[in-house]
Structures are given as structure tokens and as C-alpha cells.
DORO-184167 format. One record per residue: residue number from 0; residue in three letters; x, y, z of N, C-alpha, C, O in turn. Coordinates in Angstrom, 1 decimal. Example, Ala and Ser with C-alpha at 12.3 -4.5 7.8 and 13.67 -1.06 7.14 Angstrom:
2
 num residuo     nX     nY     nZ    caX    caY    caZ     cX     cY     cZ     oX     oY     oZ
   0     Ala   13.2   -5.7    7.8   12.3   -4.5    7.8   13.2   -3.3    7.8   14.2   -3.3    8.5
   1     Ser   12.8   -2.2    7.1   13.7   -1.1    7.1   12.9    0.0    7.9   13.4    1.1    8.0
***
This chain:
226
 num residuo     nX     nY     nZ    caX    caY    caZ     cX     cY     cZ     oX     oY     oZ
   0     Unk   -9.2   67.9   74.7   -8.5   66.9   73.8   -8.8   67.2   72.4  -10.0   67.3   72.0
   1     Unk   -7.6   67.2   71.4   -8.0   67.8   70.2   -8.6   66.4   69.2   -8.0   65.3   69.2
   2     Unk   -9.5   66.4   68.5  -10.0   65.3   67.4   -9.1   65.1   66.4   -8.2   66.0   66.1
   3     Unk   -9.3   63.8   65.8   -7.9   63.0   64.9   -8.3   63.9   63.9   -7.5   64.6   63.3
   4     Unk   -9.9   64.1   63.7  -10.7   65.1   62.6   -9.9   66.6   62.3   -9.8   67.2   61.3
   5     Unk   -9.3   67.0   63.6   -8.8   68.6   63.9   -7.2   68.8   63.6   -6.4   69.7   63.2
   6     Unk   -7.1   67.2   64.1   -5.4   67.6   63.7   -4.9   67.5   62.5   -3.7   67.8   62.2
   7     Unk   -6.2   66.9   61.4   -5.8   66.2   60.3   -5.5   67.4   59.6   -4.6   67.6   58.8
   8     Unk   -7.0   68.5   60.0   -7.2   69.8   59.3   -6.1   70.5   59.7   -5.5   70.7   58.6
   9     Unk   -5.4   71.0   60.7   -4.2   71.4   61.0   -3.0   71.0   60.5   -2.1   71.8   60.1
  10     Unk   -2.9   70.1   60.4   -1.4   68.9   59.7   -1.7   69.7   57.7   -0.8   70.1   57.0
  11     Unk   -3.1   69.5   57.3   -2.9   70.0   56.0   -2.3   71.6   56.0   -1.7   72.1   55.0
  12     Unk   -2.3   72.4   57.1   -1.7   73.4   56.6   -0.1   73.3   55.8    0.2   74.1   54.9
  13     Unk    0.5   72.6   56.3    1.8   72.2   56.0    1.9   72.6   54.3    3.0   72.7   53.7
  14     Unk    1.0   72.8   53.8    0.9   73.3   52.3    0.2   74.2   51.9   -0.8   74.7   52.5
  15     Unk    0.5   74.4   51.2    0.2   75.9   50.9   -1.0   76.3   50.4   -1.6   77.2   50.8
  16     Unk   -1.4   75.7   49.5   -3.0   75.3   48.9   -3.7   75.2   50.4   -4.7   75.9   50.5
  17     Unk   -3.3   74.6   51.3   -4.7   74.6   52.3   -4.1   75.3   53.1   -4.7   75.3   54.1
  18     Unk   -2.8   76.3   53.3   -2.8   77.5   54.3   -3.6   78.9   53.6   -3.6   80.0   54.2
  19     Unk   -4.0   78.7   52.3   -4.3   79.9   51.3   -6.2   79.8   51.6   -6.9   80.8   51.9
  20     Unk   -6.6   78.7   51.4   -7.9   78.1   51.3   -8.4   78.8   52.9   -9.4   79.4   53.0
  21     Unk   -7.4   78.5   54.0   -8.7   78.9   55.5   -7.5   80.3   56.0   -7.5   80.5   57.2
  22     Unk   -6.6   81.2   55.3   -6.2   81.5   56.0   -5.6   81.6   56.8   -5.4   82.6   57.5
  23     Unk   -5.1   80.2   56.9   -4.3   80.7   58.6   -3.0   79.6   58.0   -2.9   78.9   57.0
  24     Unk   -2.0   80.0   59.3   -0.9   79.3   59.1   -0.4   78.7   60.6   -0.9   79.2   61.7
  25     Unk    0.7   77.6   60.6    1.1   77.2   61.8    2.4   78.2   62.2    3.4   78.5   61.4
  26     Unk    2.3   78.6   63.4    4.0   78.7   63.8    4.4   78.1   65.2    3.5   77.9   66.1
  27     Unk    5.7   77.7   65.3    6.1   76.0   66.4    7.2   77.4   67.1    7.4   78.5   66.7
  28     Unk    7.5   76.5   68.2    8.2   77.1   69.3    7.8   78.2   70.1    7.2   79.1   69.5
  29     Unk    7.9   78.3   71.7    7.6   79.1   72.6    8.2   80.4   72.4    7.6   81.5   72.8
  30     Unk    9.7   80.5   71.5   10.2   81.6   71.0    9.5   82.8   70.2    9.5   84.0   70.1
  31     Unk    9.0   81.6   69.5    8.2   82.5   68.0    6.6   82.8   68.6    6.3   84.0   68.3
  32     Unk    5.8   82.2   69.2    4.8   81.8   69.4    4.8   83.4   70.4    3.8   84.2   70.3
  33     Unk    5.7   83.6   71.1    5.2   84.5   72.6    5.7   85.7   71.6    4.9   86.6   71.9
  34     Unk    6.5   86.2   70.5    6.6   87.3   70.3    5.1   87.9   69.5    5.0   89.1   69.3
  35     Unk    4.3   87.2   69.1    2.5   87.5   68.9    2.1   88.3   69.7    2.2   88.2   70.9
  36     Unk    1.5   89.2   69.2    1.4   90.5   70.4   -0.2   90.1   70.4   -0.8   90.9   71.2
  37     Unk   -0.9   89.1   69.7   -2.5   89.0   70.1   -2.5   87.3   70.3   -1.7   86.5   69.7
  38     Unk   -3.0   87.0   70.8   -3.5   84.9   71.1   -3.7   84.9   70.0   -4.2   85.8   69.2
  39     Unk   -3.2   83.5   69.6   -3.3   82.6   68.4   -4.6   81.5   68.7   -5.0   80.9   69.7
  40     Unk   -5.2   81.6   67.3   -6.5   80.8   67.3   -6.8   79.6   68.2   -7.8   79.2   68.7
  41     Unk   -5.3   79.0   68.1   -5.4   77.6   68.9   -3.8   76.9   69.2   -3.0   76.5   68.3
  42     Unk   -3.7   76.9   70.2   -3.0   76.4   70.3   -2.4   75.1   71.1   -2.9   74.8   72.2
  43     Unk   -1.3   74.4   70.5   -1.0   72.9   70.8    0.0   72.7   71.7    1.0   73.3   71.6
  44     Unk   -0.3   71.8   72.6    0.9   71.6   73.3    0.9   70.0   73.8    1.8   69.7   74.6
  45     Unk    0.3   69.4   73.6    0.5   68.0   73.4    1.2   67.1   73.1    1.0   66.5   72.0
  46     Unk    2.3   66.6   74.0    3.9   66.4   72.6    3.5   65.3   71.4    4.1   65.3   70.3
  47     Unk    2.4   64.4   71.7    1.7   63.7   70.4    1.0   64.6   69.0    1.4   64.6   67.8
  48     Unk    0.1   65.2   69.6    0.3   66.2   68.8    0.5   67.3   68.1   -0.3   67.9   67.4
  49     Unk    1.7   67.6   68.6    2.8   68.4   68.4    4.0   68.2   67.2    4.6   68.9   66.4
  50     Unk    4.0   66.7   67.7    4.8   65.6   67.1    4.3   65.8   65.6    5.1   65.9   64.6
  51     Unk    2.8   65.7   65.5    2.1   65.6   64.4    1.6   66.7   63.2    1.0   66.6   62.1
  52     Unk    2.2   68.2   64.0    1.9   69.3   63.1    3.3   70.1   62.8    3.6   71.0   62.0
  53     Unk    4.1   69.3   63.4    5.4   69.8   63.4    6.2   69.4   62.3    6.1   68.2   61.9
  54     Unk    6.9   70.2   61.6    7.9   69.9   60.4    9.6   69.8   60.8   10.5   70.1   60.0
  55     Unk    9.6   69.4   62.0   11.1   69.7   62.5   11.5   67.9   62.7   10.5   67.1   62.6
  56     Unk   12.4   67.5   62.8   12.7   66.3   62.8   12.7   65.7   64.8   12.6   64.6   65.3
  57     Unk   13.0   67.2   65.2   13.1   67.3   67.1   12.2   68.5   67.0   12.4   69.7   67.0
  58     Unk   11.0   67.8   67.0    9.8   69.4   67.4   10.2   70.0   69.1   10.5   69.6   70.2
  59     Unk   10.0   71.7   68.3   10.6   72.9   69.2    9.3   73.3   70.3    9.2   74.4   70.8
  60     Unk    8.5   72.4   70.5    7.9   72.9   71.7    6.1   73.3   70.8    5.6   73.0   69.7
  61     Unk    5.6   74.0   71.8    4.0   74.3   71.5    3.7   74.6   69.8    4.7   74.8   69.2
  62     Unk    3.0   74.5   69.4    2.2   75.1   67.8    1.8   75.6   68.2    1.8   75.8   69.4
  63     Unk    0.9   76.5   67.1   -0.1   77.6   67.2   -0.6   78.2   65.5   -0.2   78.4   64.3
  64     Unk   -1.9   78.1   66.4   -2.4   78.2   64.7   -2.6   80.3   64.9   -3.0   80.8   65.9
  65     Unk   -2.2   81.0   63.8   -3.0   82.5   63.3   -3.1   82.7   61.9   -2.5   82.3   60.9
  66     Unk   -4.0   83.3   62.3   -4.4   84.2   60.9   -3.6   85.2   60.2   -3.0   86.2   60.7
  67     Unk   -3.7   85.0   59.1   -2.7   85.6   57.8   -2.3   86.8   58.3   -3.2   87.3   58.9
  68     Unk   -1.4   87.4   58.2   -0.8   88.9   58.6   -0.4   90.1   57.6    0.0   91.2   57.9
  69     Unk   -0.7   89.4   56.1    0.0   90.1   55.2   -0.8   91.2   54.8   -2.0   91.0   54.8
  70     Unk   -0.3   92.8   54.5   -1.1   94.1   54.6   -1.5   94.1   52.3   -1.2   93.5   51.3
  71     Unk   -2.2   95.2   52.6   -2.1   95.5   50.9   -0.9   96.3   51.0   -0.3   96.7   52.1
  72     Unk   -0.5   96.7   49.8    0.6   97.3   49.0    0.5   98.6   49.1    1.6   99.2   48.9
  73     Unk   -0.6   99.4   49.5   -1.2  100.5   49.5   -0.8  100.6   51.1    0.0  101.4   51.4
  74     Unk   -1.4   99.6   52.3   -1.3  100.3   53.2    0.3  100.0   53.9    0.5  100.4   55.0
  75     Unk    1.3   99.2   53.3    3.0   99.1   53.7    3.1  100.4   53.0    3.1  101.3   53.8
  76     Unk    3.3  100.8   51.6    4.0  102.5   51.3    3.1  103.4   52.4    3.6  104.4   52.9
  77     Unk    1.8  103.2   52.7    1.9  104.6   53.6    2.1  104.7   54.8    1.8  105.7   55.5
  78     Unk    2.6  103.6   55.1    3.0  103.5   56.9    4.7  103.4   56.7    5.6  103.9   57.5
  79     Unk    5.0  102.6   55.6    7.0  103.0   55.9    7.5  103.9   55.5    6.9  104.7   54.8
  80     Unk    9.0  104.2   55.7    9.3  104.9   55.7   11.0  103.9   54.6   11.6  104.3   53.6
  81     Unk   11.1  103.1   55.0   11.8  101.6   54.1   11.2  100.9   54.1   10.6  100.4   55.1
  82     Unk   11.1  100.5   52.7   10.9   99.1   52.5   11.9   98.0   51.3   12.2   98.3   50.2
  83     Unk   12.1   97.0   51.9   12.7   96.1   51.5   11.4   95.3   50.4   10.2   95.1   50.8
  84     Unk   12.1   95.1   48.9   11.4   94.2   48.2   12.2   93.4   47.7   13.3   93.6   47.1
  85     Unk   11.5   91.7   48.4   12.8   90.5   48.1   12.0   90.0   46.6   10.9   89.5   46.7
  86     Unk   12.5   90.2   45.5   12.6   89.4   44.1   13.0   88.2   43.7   14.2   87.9   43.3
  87     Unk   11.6   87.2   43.9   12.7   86.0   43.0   13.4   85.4   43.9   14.4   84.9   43.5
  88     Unk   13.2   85.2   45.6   14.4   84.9   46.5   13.7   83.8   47.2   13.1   84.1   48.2
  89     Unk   13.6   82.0   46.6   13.2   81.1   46.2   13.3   80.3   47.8   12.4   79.4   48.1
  90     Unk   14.3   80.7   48.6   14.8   80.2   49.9   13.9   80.4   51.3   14.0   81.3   52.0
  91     Unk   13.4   79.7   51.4   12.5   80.5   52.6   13.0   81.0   53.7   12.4   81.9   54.3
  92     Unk   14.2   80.4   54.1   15.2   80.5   55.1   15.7   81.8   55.1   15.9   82.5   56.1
  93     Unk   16.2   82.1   53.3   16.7   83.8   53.5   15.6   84.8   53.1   16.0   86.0   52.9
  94     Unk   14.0   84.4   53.0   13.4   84.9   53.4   12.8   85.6   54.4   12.2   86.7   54.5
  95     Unk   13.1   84.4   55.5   12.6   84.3   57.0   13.6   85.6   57.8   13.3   86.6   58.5
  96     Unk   15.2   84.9   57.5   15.8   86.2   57.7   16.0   87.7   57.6   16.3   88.6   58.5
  97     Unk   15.7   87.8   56.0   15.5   89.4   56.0   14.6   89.7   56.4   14.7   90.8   56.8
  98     Unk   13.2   89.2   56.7   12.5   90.0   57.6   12.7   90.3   58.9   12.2   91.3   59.5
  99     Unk   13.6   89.4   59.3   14.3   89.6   60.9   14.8   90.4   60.6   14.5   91.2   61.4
 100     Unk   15.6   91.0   59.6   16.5   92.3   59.5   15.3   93.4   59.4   15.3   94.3   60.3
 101     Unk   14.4   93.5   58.5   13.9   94.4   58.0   13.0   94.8   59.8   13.4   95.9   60.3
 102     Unk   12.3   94.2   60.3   12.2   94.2   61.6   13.5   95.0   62.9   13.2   95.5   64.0
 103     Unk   14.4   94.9   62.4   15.7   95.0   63.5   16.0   96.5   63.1   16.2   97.4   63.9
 104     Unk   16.1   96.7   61.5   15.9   98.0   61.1   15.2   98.8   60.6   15.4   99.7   59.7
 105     Unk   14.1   98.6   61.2   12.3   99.4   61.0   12.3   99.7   59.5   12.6  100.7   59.0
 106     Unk   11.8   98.2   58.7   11.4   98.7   57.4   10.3   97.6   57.1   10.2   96.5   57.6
 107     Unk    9.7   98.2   56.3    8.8   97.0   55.5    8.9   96.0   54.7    9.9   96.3   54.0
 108     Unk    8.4   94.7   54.3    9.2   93.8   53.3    7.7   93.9   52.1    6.5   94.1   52.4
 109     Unk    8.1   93.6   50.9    7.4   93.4   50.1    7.6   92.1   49.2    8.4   92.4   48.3
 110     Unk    7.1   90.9   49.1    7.7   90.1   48.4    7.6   89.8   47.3    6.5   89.3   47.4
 111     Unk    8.0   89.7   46.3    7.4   89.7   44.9    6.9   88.1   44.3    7.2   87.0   44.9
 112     Unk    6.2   88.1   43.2    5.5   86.3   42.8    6.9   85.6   42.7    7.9   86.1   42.2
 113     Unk    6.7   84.8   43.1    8.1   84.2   42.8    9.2   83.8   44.3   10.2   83.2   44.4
 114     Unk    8.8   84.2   44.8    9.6   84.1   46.3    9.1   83.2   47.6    8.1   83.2   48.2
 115     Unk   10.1   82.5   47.8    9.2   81.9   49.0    8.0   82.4   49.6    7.9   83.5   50.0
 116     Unk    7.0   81.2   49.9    5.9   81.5   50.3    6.1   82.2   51.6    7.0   81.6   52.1
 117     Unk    5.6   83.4   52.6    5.9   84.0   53.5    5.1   82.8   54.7    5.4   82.9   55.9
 118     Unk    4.7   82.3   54.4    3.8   81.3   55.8    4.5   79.6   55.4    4.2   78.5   55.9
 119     Unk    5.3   79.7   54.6    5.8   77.8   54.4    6.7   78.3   56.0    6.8   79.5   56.4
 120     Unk    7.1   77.1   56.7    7.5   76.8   58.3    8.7   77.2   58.0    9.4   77.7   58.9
 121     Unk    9.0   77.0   57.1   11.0   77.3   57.1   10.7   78.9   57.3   11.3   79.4   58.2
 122     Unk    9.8   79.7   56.6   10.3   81.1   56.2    9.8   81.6   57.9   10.6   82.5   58.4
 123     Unk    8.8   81.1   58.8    8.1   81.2   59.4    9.0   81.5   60.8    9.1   82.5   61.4
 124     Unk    9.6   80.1   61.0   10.8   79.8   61.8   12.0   80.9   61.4   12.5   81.4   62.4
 125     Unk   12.5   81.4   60.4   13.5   82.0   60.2   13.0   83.6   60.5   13.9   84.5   60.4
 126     Unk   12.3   83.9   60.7   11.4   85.6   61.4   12.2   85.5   62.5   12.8   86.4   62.9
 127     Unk   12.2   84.5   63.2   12.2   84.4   64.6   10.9   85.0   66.0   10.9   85.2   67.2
 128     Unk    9.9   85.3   65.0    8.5   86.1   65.6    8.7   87.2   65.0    7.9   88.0   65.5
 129     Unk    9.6   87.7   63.9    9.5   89.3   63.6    8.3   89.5   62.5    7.6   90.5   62.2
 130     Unk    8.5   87.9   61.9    6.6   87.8   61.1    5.7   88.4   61.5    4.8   88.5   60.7
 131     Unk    5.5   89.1   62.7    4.7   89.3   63.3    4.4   91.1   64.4    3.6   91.6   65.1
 132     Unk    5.8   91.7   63.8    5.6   92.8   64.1    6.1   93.4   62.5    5.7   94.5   62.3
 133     Unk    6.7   93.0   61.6    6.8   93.6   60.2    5.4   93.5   59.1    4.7   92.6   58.8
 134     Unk    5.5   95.2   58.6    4.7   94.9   57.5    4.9   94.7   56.6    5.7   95.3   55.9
 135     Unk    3.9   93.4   56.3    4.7   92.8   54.8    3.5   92.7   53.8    2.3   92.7   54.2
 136     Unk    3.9   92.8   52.4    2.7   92.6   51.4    3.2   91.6   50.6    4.4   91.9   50.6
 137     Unk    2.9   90.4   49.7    3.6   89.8   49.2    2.5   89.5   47.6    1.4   90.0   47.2
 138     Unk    3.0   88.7   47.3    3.2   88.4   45.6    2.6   89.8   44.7    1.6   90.0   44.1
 139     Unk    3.8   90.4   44.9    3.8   91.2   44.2    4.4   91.4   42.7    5.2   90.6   42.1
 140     Unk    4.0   92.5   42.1    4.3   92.5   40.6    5.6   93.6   40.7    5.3   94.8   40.8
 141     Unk    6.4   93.3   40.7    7.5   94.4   40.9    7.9   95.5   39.9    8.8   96.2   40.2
 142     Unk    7.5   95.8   39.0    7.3   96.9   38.0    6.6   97.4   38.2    6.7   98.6   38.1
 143     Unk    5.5   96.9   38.6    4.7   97.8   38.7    4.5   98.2   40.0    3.7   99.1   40.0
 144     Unk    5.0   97.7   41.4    5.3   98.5   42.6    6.2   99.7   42.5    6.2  100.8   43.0
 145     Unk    7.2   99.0   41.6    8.2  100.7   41.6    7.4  102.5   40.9    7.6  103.6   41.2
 146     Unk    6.5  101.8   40.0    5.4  103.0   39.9    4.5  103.5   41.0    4.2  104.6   41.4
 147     Unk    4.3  102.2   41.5    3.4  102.8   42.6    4.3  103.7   44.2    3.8  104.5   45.0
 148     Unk    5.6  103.2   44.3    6.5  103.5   45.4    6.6  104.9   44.9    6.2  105.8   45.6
 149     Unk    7.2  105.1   43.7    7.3  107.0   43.1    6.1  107.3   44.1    6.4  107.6   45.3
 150     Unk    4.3  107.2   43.6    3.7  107.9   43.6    3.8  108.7   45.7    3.5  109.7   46.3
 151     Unk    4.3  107.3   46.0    4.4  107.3   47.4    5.8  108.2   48.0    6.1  108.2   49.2
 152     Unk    6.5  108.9   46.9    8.0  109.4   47.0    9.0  108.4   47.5    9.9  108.7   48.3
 153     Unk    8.7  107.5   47.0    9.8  106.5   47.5   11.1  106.4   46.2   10.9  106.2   45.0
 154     Unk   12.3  106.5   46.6   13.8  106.3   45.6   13.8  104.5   46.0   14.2  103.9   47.0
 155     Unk   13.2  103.8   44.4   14.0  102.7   43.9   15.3  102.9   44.0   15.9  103.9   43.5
 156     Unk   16.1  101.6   45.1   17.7  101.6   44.6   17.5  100.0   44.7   17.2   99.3   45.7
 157     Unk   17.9   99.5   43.3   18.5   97.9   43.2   19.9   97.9   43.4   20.8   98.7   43.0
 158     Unk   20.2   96.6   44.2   21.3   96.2   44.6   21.7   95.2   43.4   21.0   94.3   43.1
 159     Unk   22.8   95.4   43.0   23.9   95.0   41.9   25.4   94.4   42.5   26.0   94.7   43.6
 160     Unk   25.7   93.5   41.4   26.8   93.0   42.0   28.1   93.6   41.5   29.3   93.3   41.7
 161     Unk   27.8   94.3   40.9   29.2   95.5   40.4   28.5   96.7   39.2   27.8   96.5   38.2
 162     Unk   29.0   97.9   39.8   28.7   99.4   38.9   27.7   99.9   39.2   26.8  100.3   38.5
 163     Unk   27.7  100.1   41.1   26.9  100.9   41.4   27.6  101.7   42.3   28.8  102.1   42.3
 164     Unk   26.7  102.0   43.3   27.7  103.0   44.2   27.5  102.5   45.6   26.4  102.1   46.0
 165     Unk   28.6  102.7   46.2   28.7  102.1   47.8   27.6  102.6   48.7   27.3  103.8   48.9
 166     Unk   27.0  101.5   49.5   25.8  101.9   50.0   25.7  103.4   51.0   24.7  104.1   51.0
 167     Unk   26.6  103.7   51.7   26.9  105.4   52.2   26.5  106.3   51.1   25.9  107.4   51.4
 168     Unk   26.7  106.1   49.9   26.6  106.9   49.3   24.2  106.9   48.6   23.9  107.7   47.8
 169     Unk   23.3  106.1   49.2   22.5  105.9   48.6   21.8  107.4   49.1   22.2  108.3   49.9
 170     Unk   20.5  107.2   48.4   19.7  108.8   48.1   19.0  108.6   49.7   18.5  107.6   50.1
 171     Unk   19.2  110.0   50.5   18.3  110.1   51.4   16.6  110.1   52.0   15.9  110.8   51.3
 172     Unk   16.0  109.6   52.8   14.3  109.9   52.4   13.7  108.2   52.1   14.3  107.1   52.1
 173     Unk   12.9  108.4   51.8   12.2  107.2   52.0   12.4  106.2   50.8   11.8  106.5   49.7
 174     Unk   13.5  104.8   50.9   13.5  104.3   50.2   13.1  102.7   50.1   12.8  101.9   51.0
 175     Unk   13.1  102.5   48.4   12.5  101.3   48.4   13.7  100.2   47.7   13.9  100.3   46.5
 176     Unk   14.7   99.1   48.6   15.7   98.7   48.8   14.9   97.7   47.4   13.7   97.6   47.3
 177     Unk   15.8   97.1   46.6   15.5   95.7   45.9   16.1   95.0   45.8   17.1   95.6   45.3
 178     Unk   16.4   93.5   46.1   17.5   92.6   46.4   17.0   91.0   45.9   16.2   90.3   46.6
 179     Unk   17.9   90.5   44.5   17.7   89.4   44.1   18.2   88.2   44.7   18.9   88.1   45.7
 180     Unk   17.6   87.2   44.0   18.3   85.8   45.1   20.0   85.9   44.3   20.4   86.4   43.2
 181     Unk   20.8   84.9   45.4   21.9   84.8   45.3   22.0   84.1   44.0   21.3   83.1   43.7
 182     Unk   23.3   84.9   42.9   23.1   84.3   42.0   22.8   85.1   40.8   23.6   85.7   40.1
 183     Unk   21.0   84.8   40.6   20.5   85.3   39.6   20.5   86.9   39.6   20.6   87.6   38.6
 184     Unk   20.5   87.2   41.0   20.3   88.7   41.0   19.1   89.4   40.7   18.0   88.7   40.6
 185     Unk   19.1   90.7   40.4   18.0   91.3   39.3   17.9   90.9   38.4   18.9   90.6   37.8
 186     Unk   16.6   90.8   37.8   16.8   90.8   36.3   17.0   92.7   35.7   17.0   93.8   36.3
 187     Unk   17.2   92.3   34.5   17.8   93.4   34.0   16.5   94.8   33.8   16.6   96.0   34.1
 188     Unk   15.5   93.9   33.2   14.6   94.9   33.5   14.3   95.9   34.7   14.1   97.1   34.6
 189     Unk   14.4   95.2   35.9   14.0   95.7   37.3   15.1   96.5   37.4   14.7   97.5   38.0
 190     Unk   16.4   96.5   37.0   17.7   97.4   37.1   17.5   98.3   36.8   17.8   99.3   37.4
 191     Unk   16.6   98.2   35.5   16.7   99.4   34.4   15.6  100.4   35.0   15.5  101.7   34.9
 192     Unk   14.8   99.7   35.7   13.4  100.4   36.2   13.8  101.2   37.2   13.0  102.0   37.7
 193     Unk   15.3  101.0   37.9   14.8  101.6   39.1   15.9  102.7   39.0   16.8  102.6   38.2
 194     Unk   15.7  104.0   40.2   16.3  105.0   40.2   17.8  105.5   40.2   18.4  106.4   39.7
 195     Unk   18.3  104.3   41.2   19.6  104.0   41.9   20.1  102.9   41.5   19.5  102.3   40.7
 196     Unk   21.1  102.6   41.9   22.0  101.3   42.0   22.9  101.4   42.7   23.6  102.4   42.8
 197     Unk   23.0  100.0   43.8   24.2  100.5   44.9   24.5   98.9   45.0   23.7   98.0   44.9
 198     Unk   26.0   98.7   45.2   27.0   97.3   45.2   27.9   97.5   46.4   28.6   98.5   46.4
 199     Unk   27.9   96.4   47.4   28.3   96.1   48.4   29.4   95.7   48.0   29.5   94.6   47.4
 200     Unk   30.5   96.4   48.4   31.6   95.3   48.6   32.3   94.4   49.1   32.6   94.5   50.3
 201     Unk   32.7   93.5   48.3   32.5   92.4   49.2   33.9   91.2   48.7   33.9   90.9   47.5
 202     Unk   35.1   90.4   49.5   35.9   89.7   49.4   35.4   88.3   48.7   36.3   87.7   48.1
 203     Unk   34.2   87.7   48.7   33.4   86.2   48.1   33.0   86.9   46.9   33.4   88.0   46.5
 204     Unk   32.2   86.2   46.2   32.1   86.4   45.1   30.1   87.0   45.1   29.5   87.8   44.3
 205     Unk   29.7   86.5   45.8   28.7   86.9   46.2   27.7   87.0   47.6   28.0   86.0   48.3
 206     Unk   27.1   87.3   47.8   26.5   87.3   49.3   24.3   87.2   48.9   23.5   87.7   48.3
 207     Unk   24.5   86.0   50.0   22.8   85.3   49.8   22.0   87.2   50.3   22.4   88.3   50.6
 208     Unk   21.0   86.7   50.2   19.5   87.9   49.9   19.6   88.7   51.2   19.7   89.9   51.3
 209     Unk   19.5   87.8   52.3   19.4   87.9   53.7   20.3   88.9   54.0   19.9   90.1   54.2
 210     Unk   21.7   88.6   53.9   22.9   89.3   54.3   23.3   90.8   53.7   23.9   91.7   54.3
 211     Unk   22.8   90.7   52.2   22.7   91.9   51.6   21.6   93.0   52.4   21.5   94.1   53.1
 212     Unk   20.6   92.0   51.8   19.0   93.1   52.5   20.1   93.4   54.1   20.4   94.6   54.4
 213     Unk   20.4   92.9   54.5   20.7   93.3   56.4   21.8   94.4   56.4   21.6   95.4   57.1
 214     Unk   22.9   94.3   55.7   23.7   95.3   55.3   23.3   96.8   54.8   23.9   97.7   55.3
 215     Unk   21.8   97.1   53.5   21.7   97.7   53.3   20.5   98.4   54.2   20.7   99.6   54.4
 216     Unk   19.5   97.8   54.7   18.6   98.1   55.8   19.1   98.8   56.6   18.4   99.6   57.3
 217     Unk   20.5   98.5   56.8   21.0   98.9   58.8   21.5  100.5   57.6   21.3  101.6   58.0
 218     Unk   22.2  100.3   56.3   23.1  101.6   55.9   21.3  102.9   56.3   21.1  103.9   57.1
 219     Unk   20.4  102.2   55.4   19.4  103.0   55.7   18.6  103.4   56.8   17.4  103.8   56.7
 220     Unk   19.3  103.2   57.7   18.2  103.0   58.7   19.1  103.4   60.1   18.6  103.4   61.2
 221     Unk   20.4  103.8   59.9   21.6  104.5   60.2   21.3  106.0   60.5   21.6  106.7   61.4
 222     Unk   20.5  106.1   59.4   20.7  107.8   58.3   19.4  108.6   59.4   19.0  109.8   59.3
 223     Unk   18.9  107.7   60.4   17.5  108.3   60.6   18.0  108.5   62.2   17.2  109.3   62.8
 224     Unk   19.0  108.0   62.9   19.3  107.5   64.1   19.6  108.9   64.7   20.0  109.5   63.8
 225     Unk   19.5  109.8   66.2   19.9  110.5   66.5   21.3  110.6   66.6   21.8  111.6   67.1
***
């Protein structure tokens, strides 16, 4: 039986300050929960409290507490071969998603300062468990990853919303995708920093982070396929 003392400590994860302080984070549902390829520290199935660590309005079933999964920056460039860097993309939801993409099309995510937290429940839930087989590095300084991606032979291509080139046409070999929130986009600097530029076309006037990142992941990730 878990203590009012234990659930209290668990319930503060829900923020970010005290998921940063012990390390670990919650993730809810038997969905997410079974794609963990190792046991989670602790886990809840008590629908009281369940009730009580849960952020859903209809909680999805068991919790589970693990420990942080995020790699350094050093060791995501020398294990991928793609990697996705989300900039500035504020949504946790289309955070949560492109990593489901970047997962579906074997690449890495890098998230830069400024981007949804990778362990808040929305971004957590929106992996669908792929949190959990992608390598990810986050609050990152994005200028200065694009120096470090070169040293790794990685081709910077930022995604632009007009005056680039259609994604079939991007550079072969190991690249490093960049994709702003809907909207703001890149900023101009990061444009200018990077090697490529490639624009989706598209009938709306623009398409959220998720949907781009998943578009251009699959073009690259195409190029490798037998």
C-alpha cells in the first residue's frame, strides 16, 4: 500500500522543477508503460491512486515512475545517422509526436532551450512509448550543435516555408533535419547557419512541427531503404 507521504512525492512530479530535482518522470497508460524495454522504478495501479498522479481528466490506466532517458549531444551524433532538431516548438503534443516520427523513421531528436519540456505528460503521452526507444538530447544551443553536427559530417538542412528545394531533392548521408514551431519558423540566424534549405509543399498556408518533421524524416529515411 503506497503512503499519502509517497504519493505526495510522486504527484509533485507533475512539474518540472521537481521532475529535474530526483530525475525521474511519470508515464500513464498500459500502452506507453509496456513499450519500456527495462521495469519502471515503481509502479501504480490503484485506481485511487492513479486517480491522483494522473493528469488526464479519464485516467488511462497504470503509472509508472522512470528515470530520465535523455543522452548527451556527443553520444546522439555518434550513434545516428538522422537526426531531427525541434527549435522553439513550445507544444508538447507536437513534440511528443515527432518523436513518434523520428522513432518510425530511425532518427534522433535533439531539442533545443526553448521547446517543450521532453518529460511534461502531454509530450510523454504523445511518444506513444517511442520516448523510450529514441535517442534524444535536449536543451540544446542550436548554433552551436550545427558546429558540432559538421564535425560529426552531418548536412544542416532547415526547413523553410518558401525558397528552398523540394525535399527529394535534399543532400545524401547523414543528416541533421531543423524544423521551427508553426508559425514562427526559424529564426533567421539558424537559416543562415545552416547548409541546405528545403520547403514542403503544401495547399494550407502552413503545417505544425510534427507533420513537417514526419514528412521530411520518412523523405530521409526513404534514401536508406533496400
Amino acid at each position: 500500500m503506497i503512503s499519502v507521504a509517497e504519493t505526495k512525492r510522486f504527484a509533485r512530479l507533475h512539474r518540472k522543477k521537481h521532475r529535474e530535482a530526483e530525475k525521474i518522470f511519470l508515464a500513464e497508460g498500459e500502452s506507453v508503460i509496456s513499450e519500456a524495454p527495462s521495469p519502471p522504478l515503481k509502479t501504480f495501479s490503484d485506481p485511487e491512486t492513479v486517480r491522483k498522479l494522473s493528469t488526464l481528466a479519464t485516467p488511462a490506466g497504470p503509472v509508472a515512475a522512470f528515470s530520465f532517458l535523455d543522452r548527451r549531444l556527443e553520444d546522439l551524433l555518434s550513434t545516428a545517422e538522422r537526426v531531427l532538431l525541434l527549435h522553439g516548438v513550445q507544444d508538447p503534443g507536437n513534440v511528443g509526436t515527432a518523436i513518434r516520427a523520428a522513432h518510425a523513421f530511425g532518427a534522433g531528436v535533439a531539442l533545443s532551450k526553448g521547446c517543450a519540456d521532453l518529460y511534461n505528460p502531454k509530450t510523454v503521452r504523445g511518444t506513444m512509448g517511442s520516448i523510450f526507444h529514441v535517442p534524444i538530447a535536449r536543451e540544446i544551443e542550436t548554433i552551436e550543435l550545427l558546429d558540432e553536427a559538421r564535425e560529426h559530417d552531418f548536412t544542416p538542412v532547415a526547413a523553410v516555408p518558401e525558397g528552398g528545394v523540394p525535399p527529394r531533392s535534399m543532400s545524401d548521408g547523414k543528416t541533421l533535419i531543423l524544423v521551427g514551431a508553426e508559425g514562427g519558423g526559424l529564426p533567421m540566424e539558424v537559416v543562415e547557419a545552416c547548409d541546405e534549405r528545403v520547403t514542403i509543399s503544401s495547399l494550407a498556408a502552413s503545417l505544425n512541427a510534427a507533420v513537417a518533421a514526419a514528412i521530411l524524416l520518412h523523405e530521409a529515411y526513404s534514401r536508406v531503404l533496400p
